[in-house]
MIZA-202691 format. One record per residue (C-alpha): x, z negated, y negated. Coordinates in steps of 0.05 Angstrom, whole numbers, plus 32768, in hexadecimal, padded with zeros to 4 digits. Example, Ala and Ser with C-alpha at 12.3 -4.5 7.8 and 13.67 -1.06 7.14 Angstrom:
residues 2
80F67F64805A;81117F718015;
end
This chain:
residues 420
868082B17EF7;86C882C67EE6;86C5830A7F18;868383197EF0;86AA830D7EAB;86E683407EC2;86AB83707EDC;8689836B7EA4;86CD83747E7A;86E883AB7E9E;86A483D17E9A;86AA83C97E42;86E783E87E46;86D484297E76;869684337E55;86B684277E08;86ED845E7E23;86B0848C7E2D;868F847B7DE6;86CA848C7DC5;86D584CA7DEA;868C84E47DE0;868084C77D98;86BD84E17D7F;86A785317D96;866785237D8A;866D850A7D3E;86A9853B7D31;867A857E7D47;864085697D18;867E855B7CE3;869785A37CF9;865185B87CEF;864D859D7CA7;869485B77C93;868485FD7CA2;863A85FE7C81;863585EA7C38;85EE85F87C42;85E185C47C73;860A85897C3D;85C985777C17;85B4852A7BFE;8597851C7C3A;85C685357C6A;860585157C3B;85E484CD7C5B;85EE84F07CA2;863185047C93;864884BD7C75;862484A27CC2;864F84D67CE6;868F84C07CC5;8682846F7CD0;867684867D17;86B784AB7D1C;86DA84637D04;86B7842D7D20;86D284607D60;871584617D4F;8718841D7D38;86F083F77D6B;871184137DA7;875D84047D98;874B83BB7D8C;872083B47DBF;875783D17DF8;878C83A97DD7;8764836C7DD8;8761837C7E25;87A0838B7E38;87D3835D7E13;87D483157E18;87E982F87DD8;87DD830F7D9E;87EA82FE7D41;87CA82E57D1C;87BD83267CED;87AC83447D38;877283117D30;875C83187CF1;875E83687CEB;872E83657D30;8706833F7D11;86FC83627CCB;86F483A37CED;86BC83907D1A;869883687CE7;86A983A37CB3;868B83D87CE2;864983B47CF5;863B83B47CAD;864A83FC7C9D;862484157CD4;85E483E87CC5;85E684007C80;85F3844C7C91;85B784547CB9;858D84297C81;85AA84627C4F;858584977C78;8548846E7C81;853F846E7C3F;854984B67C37;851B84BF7C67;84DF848C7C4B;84EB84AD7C0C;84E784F37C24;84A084EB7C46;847C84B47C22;848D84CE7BDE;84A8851A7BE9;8497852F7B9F;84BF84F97B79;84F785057BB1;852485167B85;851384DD7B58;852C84B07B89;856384CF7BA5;859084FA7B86;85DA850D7B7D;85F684CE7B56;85C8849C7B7A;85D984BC7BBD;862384B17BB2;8617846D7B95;85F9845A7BD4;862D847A7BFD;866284537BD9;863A840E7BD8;8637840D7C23;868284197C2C;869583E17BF7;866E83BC7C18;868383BF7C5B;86CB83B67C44;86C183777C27;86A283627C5A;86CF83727C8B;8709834F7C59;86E9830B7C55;86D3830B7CA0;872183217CAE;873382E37C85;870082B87CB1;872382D57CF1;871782997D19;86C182A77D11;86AE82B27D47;86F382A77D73;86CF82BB7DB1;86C683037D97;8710830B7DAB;873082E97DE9;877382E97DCC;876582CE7D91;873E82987DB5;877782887DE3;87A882737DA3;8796822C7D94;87CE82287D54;87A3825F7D2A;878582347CF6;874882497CC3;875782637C7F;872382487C6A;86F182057C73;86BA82107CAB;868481FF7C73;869E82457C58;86A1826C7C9B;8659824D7CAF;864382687C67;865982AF7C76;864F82B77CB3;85F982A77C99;85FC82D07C5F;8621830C7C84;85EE830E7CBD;85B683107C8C;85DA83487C5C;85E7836E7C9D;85BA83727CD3;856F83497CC9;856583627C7B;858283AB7C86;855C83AE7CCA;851883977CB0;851E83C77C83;852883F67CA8;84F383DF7CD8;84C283E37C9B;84D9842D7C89;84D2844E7CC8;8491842E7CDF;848184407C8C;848A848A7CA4;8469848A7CEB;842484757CC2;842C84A77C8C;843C84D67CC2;83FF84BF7CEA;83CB84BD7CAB;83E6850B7C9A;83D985157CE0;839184FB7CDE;8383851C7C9E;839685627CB3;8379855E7CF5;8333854A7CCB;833A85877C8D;835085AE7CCD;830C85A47CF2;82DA85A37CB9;82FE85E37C9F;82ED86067CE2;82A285E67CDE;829686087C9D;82B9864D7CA7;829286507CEE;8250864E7CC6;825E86727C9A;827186AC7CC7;822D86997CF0;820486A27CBA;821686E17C9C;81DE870E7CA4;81E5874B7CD9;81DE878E7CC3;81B287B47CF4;818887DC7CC8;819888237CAC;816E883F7C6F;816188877C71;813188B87C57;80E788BF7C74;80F0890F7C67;812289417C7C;814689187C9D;815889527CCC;8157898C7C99;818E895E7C71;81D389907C91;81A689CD7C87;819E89C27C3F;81E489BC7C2A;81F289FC7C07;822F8A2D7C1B;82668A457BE7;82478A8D7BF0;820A8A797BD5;81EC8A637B8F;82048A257B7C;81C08A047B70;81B289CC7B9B;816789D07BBD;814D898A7BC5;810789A27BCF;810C89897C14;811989407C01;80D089197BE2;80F288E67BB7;80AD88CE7BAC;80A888AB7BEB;80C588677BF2;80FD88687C32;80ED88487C6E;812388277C9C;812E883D7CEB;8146880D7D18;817B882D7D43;816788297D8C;81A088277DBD;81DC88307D88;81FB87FA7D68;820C87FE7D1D;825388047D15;824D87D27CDA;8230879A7D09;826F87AB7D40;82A087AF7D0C;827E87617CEA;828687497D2D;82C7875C7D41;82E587427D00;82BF86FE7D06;82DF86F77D4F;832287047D26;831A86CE7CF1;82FD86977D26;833C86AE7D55;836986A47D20;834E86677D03;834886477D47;839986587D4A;83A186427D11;838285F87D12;839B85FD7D5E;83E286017D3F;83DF85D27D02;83C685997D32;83FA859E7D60;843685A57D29;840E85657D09;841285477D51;845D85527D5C;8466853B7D0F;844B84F97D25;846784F07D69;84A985027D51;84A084C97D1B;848B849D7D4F;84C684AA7D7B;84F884AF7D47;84E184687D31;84DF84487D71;8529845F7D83;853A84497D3E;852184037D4C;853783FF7D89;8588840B7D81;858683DE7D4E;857383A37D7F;859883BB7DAF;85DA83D07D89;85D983AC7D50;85BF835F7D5C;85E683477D99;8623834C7D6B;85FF83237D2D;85EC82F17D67;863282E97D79;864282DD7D31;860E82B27D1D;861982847D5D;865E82857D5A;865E82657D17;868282197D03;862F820A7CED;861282227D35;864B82137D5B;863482367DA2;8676825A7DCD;8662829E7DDC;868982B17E19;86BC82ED7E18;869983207E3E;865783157E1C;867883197DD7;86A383667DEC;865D837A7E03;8641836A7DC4;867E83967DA8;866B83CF7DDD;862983CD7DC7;863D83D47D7A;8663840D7D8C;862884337DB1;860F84477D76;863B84757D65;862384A37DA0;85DA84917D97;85DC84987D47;85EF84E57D46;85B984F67D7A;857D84D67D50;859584ED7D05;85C585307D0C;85BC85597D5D;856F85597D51;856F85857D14;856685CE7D35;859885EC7CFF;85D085C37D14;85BB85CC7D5B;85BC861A7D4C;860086157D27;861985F47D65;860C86257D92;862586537D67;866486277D63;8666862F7DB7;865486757DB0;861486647DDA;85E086807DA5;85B186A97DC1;857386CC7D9F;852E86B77DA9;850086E77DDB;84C587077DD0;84A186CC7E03;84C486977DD9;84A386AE7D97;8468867B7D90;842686A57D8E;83DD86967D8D;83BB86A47DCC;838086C97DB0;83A386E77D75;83E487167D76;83FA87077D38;843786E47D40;844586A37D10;846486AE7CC0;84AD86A77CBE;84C986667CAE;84D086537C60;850E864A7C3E;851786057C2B;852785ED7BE9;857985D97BEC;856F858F7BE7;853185897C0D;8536854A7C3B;854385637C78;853F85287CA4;84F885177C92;84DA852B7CDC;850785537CF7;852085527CED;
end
């Protein structure tokens, strides 16, 4: 049991070396990114950049403490109690970062035409500023309750003269109330906004794919029951004489129609063999307009597709890194406290730490490397920006027209809606 503590030690420390080496390039490019594009700083992206810069400190934070917590083998008591604000202060501000974009996010698809009712310059600061007040009181009062849990840091555990500050009924009352305000309201809510967007995404999805179809139904008929043209009306009479009778310059300049009986009604003469240019030319355009609609629904249904399975996705790896990343280290907290009483071992409690800190590579992949602009700027930044071929172009099959250009978004559309 003890060689599988030390393993299990020594393998938070190697792979919290890595995190901080990765995070920190990873969050400081997209930062890079940001600096040199004012375009790019909109409302929604201001939430990634506030994610990007808790990353970069729960980094350079985290790691110090958690090395010197490894290393040395006695440590103060303000050794104890700044460990333990800073992890409890970090846990909050990344819970509530990530919220912040949810609800960017919710607000951007459910509602997108009161957007900008919602969220706008003053609330979007507001928000900002709430979530870093917040985690800073919480990481002062859980620095003053240093000893909750003790098993989060060995050497803390290991000095038996480090007395409370305050009375367990206090430190039991916190430690409830923080791991509400922190991890199961924030990620419930959070839960509820994403899965919120996978069904709108999934109802626009079902709706398009319907108005797609029916509109291809009734344009189809349509084109089927236009009447051909495959009659041409000429005259009964001198129908041969008609270039003979056409008078020269050199001659008088009366017209003789004598050859044309306007009396008799005209008759219509089927072509035989020849096909009436009009009917070709009807045919070949209705081929065009089914070819081009077929693209066209073809298209829409699969950009409504990806719309919905990158909601889907996005959702699920949402979810997902907040059980895995976020809740060991509430458990830890919650059982650790005077009311619960349970001894978390050492090893288990620094891999609750790791985990916490695994979010800060994880975070920047889901909410800032997707977005193709930064992705772009990045190359660009590597000088690895290369132009798109000709085969690269998406095209119809049956239909060389190639597809419109993109639009130009508004400057504070929500950019992080699907893609995004």
């Amino acid at each position: 049991m003890a060689s599988g503590a030390v393993t299990v030690s020594i393998a938070c420390d190697v792979l919290l070396i890595v995190i901080f080496v990765v995070a920190t390039a990873s969050n400081s490019l997209v930062l890079l990114v940001f600096y040199r594009k004012p375009g790019l700083r909109t409302l929604s992206n201001r939430f990634v950049i506030n994610l990007l810069a808790t990353n970069l400190l729960s980094c350079w934070l985290l790691l110090p403490l958690v090395i010197t917590d490894s290393l040395l083998t006695e440590a103060s008591q303000a050794f104890c109690a700044l460990s333990q604000g800073v992890s409890i202060g970090i846990l909050a501000a990344s819970v509530l970062s990530v919220l912040l974009i949810g609800v960017d996010q919710y607000y951007a698809v459910i509602d997108p035409l009161h957007y900008h009712s919602h969220i706008d310059t003053t609330k979007c600061a507001f928000m900002i500023t709430f979530s870093w007040c917040f985690s800073a009181i919480c990481a002062a009062v859980g620095g003053l309750f240093y000893d909750m849990p003790r098993s989060l840091w060995t050497l803390c555990d290991s000095q038996a003269t480090f007395l409370p500050l305050v009375p367990d009924v206090y430190i039991s009352i916190f430690s409830i109330v923080y791991t509400c305000l922190t991890f199961f309201l924030p990620f419930s809510a959070i839960c509820w906004m994403y899965l919120s967007i996978y069904f709108a995404a999934h109802k626009n999805s079902q709706r398009t794919r319907r108005n797609g179809s029916s509109t291809g139904f009734y344009t189809t008929n349509a084109i089927a029951n236009t009447p051909p043209v495959d009659y041409a009306m000429v005259p009964a009479t001198g129908q041969q004489q008609a270039p003979s009778q056409v008078p020269s310059t050199s001659e008088s300049p009366k017209l003789s129609v004598k050859s044309v009986d306007v009396s008799e009604p005209p008759v219509f003469v089927k072509p035989s063999m020849v096909r009436s240019p009009t009917r070709t030319s009807l045919r070949s355009t209705s081929s065009f307009i089914l070819n081009s609609l077929r693209c066209r629904i073809s298209n829409a249904s699969m950009f409504k597709y990806r719309e919905e399975t990158r909601a889907a996705r996005i959702s699920a790896l949402v979810i997902v890194m907040g059980l895995v990343c976020w809740c060991p280290f509430s458990l830890v907290v919650l059982l650790s406290s005077p009311i619960i009483g349970v001894q978390v071992p050492h090893h288990l409690a620094k891999l609750s730490i790791t985990l916490l800190v695994v979010t800060t590579v994880i975070s920047p992949l889901l909410f800032a490397h997707r977005n193709r602009r930064i992705q772009r700027d990045l190359r660009k930044l590597f000088g690895l920006a290369r132009r798109p071929t000709s085969s690269q172009r998406p095209r119809c099959q049956n239909s060389q027209r190639s597809v419109p250009p993109k639009r130009v978004l508004p400057p504070n559309y929500s950019h992080n809606a699907l893609d995004l």
